[in-house]
Structures are given as C-alpha cells and as structure tokens.
C-alpha positions as CSV (number, residue, x, y, z in Angstrom):
1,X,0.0,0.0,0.0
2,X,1.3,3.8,-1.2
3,X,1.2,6.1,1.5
4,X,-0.6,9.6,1.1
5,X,1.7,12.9,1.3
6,X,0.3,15.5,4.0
7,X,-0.5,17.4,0.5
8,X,-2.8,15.1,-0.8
9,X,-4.2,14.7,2.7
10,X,-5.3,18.7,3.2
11,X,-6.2,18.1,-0.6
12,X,-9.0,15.2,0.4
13,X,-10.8,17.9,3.0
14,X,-10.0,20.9,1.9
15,X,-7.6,22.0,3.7
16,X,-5.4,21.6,6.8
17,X,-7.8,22.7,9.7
18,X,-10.8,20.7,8.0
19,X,-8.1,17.6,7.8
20,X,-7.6,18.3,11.6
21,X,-11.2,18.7,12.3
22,X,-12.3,15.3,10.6
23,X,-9.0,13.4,12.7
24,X,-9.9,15.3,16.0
25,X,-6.9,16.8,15.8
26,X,-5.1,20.3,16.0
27,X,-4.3,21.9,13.2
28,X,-1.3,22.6,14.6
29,X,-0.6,18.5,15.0
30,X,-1.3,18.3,10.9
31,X,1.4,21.2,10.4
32,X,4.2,19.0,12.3
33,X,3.3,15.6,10.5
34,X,6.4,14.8,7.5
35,X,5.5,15.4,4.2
36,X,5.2,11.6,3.4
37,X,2.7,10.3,6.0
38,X,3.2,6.5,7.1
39,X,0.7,3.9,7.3
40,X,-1.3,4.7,10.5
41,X,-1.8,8.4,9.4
42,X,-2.6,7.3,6.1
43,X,-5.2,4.8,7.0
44,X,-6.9,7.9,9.5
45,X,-7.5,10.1,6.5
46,X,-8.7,7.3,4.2
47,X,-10.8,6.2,6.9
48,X,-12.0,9.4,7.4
49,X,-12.4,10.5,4.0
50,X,-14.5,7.4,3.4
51,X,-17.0,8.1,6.9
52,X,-17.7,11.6,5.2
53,X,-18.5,10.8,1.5
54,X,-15.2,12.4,0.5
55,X,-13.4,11.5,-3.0
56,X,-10.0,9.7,-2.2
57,X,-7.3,8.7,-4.8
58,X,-7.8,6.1,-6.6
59,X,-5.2,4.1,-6.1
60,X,-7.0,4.4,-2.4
61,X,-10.3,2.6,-3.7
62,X,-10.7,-1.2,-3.6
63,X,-12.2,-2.4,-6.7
64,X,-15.8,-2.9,-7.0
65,X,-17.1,-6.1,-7.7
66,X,-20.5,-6.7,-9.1
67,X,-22.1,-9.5,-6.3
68,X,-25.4,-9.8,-8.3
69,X,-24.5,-12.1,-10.3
C-alpha cells in the first residue's frame, strides 16, 4: 500500500484545519506531521475521507465487484 503525502491529505478535505477537524486533531498537530505520511496516518485520512462521502485517490479505492451475479 502507497502512503498519502500530508498534500494530498489537506487536498482530500479541503484544507489543513478541516483535515484536523475530521482526525480530531489540532491543526497545529497536521502542520508537524512529515510530508510523506506512514501507514497509520494514512489509514486515519482514508478512513475518514470514506466516513464523510469524500473523494479519495484512486489508487485508495478497492475495486468494486458486481455480487449480483
């Protein structure tokens, strides 16, 4: 699994203090987080992003698969 940068993080919400509002964090914590985010912080935004209806990268999104067949 690719890890997100903190750029494509603020990207997903719209910026960095609605990133911190959706984590529960400070927007101060977001500023301090490296610019390549690791696994855990990744797997908050995506989590996030997904709770809230918010478009992720793709290479985020499992595949779909059809189960009416």
């Amino acid at each position: 699994m690719m890890n997100l940068t903190k750029q494509q993080a603020m990207d997903i919400f719209g910026d960095g203090v609605r990133l911190a509002e959706a984590l529960g964090v400070t927007k101060g914590a977001i500023s301090q987080w490296p610019d390549r985010l690791d696994r855990k912080r990744t797997a908050m935004v995506i989590g996030a992003a997904v709770q809230r209806g918010k478009t992720v990268p793709e290479a985020f999104v499992a595949p779909h698969e059809d189960q009416s067949s």
